[in-house]
C-alpha positions as CSV (number, residue, x, y, z in Angstrom):
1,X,110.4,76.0,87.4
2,X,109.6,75.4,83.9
3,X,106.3,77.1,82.8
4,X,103.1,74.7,82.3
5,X,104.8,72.7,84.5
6,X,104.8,71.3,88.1
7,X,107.9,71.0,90.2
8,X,109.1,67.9,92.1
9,X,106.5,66.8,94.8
10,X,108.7,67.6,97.4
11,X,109.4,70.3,99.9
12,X,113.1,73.1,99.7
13,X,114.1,70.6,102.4
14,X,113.2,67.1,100.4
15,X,110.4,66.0,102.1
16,X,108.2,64.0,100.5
17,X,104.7,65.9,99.9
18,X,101.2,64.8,99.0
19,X,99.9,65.3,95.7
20,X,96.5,65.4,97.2
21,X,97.2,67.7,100.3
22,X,98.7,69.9,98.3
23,X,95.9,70.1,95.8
24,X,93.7,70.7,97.8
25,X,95.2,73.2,99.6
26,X,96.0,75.0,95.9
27,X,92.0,74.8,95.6
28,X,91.0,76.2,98.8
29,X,93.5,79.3,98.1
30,X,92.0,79.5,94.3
31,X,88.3,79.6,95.7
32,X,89.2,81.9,98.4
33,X,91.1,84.6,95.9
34,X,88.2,84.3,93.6
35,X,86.1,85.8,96.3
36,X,88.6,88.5,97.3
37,X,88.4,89.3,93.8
38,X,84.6,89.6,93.9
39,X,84.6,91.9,97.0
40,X,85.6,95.8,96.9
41,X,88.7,97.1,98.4
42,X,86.9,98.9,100.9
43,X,85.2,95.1,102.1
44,X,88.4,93.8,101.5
45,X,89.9,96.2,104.1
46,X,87.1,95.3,106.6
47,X,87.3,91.7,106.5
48,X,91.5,92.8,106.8
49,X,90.8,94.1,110.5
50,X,88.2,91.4,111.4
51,X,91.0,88.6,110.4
52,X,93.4,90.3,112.5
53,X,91.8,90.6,115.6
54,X,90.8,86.9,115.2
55,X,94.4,85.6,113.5
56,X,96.5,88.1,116.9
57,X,94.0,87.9,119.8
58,X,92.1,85.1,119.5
59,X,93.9,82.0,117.3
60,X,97.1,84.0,118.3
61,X,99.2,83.2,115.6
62,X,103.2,82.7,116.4
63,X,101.9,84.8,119.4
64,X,105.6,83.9,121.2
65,X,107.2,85.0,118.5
66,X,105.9,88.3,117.4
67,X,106.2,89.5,121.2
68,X,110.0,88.4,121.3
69,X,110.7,90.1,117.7
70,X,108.6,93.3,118.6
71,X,110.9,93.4,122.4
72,X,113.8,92.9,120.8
73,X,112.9,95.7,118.4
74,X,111.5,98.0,120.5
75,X,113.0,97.5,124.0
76,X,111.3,100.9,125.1
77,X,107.9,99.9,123.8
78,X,104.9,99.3,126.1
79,X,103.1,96.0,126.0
80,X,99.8,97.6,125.3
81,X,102.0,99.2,122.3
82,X,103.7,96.2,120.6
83,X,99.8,94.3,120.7
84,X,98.7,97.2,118.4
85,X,101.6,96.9,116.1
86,X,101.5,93.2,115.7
87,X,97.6,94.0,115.3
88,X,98.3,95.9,112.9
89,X,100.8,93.4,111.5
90,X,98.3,91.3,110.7
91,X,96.1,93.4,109.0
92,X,98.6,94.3,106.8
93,X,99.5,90.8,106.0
94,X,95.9,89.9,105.5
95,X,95.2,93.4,103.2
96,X,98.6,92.7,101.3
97,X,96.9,88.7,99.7
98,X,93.9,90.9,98.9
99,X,96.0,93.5,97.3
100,X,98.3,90.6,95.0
101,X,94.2,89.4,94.1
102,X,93.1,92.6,93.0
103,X,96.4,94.4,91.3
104,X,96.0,92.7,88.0
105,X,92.9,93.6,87.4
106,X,93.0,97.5,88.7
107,X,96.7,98.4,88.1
108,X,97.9,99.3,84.3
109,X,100.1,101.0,82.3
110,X,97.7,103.6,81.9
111,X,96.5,104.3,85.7
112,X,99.7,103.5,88.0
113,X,99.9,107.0,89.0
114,X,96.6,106.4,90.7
115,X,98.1,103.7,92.8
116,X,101.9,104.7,92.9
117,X,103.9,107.2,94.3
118,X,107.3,107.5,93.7
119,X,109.8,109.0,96.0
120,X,113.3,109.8,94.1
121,X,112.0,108.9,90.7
122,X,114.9,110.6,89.0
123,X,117.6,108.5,90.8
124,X,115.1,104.9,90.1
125,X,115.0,105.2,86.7
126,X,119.0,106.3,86.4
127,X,120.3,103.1,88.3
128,X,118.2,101.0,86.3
129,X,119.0,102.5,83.2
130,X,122.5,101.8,83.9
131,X,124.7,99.9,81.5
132,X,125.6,98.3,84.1
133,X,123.9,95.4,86.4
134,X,122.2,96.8,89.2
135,X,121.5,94.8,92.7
136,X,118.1,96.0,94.3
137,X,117.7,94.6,98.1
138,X,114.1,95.1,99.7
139,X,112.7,93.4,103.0
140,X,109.4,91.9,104.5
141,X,108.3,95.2,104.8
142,X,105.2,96.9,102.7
143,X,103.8,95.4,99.8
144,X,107.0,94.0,98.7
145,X,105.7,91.8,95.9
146,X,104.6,95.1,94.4
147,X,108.2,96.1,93.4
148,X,108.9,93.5,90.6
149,X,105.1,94.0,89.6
150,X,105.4,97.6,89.3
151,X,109.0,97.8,87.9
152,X,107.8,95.1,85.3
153,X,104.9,97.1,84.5
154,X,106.9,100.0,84.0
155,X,109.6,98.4,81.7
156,X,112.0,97.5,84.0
157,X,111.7,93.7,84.5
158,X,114.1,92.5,87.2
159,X,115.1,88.8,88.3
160,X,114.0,88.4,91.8
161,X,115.5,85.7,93.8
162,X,112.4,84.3,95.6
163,X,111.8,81.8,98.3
164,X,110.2,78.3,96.0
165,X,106.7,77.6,98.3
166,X,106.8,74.1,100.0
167,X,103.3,73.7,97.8
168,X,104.4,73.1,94.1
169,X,100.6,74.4,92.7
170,X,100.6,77.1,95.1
171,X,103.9,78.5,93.8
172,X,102.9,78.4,90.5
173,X,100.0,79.7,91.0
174,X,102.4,82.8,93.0
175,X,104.9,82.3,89.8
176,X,102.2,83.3,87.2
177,X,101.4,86.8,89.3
178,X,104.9,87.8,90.1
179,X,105.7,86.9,86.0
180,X,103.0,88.8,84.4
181,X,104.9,91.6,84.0
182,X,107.9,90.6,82.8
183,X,109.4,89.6,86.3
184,X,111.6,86.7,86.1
185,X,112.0,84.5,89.5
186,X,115.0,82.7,90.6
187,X,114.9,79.5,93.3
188,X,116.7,81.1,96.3
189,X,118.4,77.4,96.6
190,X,121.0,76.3,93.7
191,X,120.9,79.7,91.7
192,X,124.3,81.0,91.9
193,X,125.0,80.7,89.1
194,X,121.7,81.6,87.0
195,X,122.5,84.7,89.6
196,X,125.8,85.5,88.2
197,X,124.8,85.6,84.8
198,X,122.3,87.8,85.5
199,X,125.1,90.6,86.7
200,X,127.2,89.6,84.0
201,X,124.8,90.3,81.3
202,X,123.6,93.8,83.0
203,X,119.9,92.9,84.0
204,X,118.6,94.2,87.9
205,X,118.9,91.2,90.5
206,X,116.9,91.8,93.1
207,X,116.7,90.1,96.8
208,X,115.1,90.3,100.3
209,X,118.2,91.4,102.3
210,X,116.3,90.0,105.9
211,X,116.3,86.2,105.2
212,X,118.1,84.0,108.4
213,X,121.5,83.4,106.8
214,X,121.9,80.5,109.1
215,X,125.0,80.1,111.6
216,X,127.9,81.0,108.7
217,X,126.0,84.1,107.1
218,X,127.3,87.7,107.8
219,X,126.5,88.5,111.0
220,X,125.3,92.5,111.0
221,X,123.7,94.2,114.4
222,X,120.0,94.7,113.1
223,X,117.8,97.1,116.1
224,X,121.2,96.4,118.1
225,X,120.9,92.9,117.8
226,X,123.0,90.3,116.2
227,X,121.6,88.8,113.1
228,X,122.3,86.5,110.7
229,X,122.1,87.8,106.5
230,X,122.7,85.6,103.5
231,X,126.6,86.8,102.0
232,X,125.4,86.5,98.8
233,X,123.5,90.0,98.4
234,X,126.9,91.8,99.2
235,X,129.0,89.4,96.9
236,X,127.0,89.6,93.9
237,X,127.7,93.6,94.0
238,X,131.4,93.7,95.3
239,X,132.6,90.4,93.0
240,X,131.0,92.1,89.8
241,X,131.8,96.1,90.9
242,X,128.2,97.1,90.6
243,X,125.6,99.1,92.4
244,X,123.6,98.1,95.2
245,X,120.3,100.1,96.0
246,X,118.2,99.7,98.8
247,X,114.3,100.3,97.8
248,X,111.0,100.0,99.3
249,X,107.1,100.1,98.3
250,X,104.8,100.6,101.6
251,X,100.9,101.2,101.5
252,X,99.9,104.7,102.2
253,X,96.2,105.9,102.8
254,X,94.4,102.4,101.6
255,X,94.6,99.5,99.8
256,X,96.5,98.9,96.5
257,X,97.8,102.6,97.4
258,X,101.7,102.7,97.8
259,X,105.0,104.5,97.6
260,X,108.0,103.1,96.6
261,X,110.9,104.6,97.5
262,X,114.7,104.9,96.4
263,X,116.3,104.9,99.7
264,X,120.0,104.9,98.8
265,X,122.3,103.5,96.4
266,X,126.1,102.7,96.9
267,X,128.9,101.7,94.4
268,X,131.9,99.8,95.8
269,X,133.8,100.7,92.8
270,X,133.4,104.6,92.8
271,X,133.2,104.6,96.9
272,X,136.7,104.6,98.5
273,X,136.1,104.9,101.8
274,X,132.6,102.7,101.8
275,X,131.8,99.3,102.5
276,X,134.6,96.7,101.0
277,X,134.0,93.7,103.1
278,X,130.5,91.6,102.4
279,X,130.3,92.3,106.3
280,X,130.2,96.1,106.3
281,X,128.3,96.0,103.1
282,X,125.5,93.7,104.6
283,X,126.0,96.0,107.6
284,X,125.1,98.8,105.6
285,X,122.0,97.8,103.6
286,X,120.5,96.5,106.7
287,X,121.0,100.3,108.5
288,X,118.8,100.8,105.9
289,X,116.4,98.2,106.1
290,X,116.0,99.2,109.9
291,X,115.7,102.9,109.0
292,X,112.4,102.1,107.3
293,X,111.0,99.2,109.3
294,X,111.2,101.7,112.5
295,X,108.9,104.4,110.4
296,X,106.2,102.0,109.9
297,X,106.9,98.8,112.3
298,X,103.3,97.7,111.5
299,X,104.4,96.9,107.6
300,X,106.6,94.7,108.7
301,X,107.1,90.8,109.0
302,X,107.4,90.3,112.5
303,X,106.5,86.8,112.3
304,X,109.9,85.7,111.0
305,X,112.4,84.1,113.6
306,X,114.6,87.3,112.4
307,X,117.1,86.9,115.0
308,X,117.7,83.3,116.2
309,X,120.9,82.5,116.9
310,X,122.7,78.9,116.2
311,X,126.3,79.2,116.1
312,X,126.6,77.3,119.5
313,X,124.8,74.7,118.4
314,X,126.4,74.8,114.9
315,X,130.2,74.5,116.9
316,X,128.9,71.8,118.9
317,X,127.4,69.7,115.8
318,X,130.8,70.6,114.4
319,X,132.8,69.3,117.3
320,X,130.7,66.2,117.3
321,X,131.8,65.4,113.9
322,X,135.0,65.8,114.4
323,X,135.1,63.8,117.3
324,X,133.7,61.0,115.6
325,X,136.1,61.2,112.7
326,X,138.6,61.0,115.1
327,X,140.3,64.6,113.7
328,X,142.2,66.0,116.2
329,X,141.2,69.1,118.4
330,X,144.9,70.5,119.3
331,X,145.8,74.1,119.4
332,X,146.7,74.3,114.9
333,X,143.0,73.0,114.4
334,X,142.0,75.8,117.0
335,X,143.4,78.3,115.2
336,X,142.2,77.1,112.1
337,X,138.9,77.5,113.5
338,X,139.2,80.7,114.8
339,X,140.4,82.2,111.3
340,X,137.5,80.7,109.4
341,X,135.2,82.3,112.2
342,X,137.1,85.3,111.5
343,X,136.5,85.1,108.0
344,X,132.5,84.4,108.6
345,X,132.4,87.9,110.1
346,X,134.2,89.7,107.4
């Protein structure tokens, strides 16, 4: 999106939106951070655990959902269990907005180490002071909108491939935090290319690695589960032979308190006997991912539909088409099919 400006009026999808709706909506939000802004952290984190017991047990917000995601996860897990994490879910959610109000005016170059911790410091600051690019994957996990704000602040500006909000003034108004320290934000749809040159030239791309990647993404176990991952983490970094690193920033003892972390880096092009294929490099990043979503499963986006599942649905659409083409369905076509499903899981 061009700065000063508003985008199109119209959803990712290309629905037509209200100019009006969505003003309003931008409003309400505005009014709404101004008084997060005016509160403490400490009322902030109050109001945090009031919303959640009203958003999980009585509104009982994607209640279907978070259940599913939390059994799926957490087969073992008693019910009594999974209510406190999602509980706790939504506190976190709710404590995160107030943390994006508040870290402008509380976190600077001169006080992060008040707010920050960093894990593996040393290995951070060498990846990204490669001469080479660097592609950083994160999750919904944490404070994740803290990592290009903190990187930023600390001279590392990365371009973050980011999700554009259905509400154009909303995600301007989400633009103007996530750019205010030098964080550059690229539309998830249509970017490829912007993408590319950002390897090319040697600047940090950096991604959620747990989107849906949709019935022809790499399909990866995640909590022994099949899911679905966008290819184009793992392509960027095996097309360009550069790094991958897998980091994470989670809240510690309180609000706008965190530790980011270095989890692991790998390098197709100096590992031999790593991950070659996007499907055991997705594979990989998402052990990861796991790995640190199990140590603190209330930090994470269980609201997400992380693991649904269309490739039936995507065959019979598929079969449908061809049928009314009038293609054929013999055995060559079969086969042709098979391979390209083949190739999907490579």
């Amino acid at each position: 999106m061009v700065p000063g400006k508003l985008a199109d009026l119209s959803s990712p999808t290309g629905k037509k939106r209200s100019r009006l709706v969505d003003y309003a909506v931008y409003l309400a939000a505005r009014t709404l951070f101004c008084v997060i802004q005016s509160l403490s952290l400490e009322a902030c984190h109050r109001l945090a655990r009031a919303g959640a017991i009203l958003l999980h047990d009585m509104v009982q917000v994607r209640r279907d959902v978070v259940t599913q995601n939390l059994r799926r996860a957490f087969p073992d897990m008693s019910q009594p269990a999974r209510d406190r994490v999602a509980r706790a879910m939504f506190e976190h959610f709710l404590l995160m907005l107030c943390e994006i109000a508040h870290a402008p005016r509380k976190i600077h170059q001169t006080n992060w180490r008040d707010h920050i911790k960093f894990v593996r410091p040393r290995e951070l600051v060498r990846a990204f002071l490669e001469s080479r690019a660097l592609v950083a994957v994160t999750a919904h996990h944490g404070n994740f909108e803290m990592n290009g704000y903190v990187s930023g602040l600390l001279g590392f500006p990365t371009y973050t491939l980011a999700r554009t909000l259905d509400n154009p003034y909303l995600h301007q108004f989400l633009s103007r935090f996530r750019a205010s320290t030098g964080q550059y934000i690229l539309p998830t749809s249509n970017s490829a290319e912007m993408a590319q040159q950002v390897v090319e030239t040697g600047e940090a791309l950096a991604a959620l690695g747990d989107h849906y990647g949709g019935p022809k993404g790499s399909w990866i176990q995640f909590f022994n589960q099949p899911a679905s991952c966008h290819k184009a983490i793992a392509l960027f970094s095996l097309a360009n032979a550069v790094p991958l690193a897998v980091v994470y920033t989670k809240r510690t003892d309180g609000p706008l308190r965190f530790e980011t972390e270095f989890v692991s880096l790998i390098d197709p092009s100096a590992t031999p006997d790593g991950p070659h294929t996007v499907g055991t490099l997705t594979q990989w990043y998402s052990d990861k991912i796991e790995q640190f979503v199990r140590q603190t499963p209330e930090q994470y986006w269980w609201l997400h539909r992380r693991w649904k599942d269309t490739r039936g649905q995507h065959r019979a659409s598929r079969k449908r088409r061809r049928d009314a083409a009038g293609q054929p369905t013999g055995p060559s076509n079969r086969s042709a099919s098979g391979a390209a499903s083949r190739q999907q899981h490579d």
